[in-house]
C-alpha positions, 0 to 999 in steps of 0.5 A, a space after each residue: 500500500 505505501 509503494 502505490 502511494 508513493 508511486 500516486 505521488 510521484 506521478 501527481 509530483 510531475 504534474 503540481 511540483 510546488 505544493 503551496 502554490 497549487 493550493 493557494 492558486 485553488 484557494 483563491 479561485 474558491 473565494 471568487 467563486 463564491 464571490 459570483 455564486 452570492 453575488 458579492 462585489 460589483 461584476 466588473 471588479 471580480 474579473 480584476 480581483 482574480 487577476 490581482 489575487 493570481 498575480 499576487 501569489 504568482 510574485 509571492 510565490 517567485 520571491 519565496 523560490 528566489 529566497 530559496 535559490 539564493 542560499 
């Protein structure tokens, strides 16, 4: 049972290599859907939100892998 997990998440690995950032990707996504579904916020606003919110975690996560290269 532990080798087919392990082989599970080496092949999920190929696909979403850093854990952190796939999950905050899903996570924000989460919040502007549930932005349209109750209808929160003006309609024009969500679509800059989700690219702000997007943009935001991609710099964030570039800095935190520069962080670390820089070592």
């Amino acid at each position: 049972m532990n080798v087919l997990r392990a082989i599970g998440m080496e092949i999920l690995g190929l696909f979403v290599e850093d854990w952190i950032f796939a999950l905050a990707i899903a996570i924000w996504l989460g919040v502007i859907a549930a932005a349209v579904a109750f209808g929160i916020g003006p309609p024009a606003g969500r679509g800059p939100a989700l690219f702000l919110g997007l943009a935001a975690i991609l710099t964030a996560s570039v800095a935190r892998a520069a962080g670390q290269y820089r070592k």
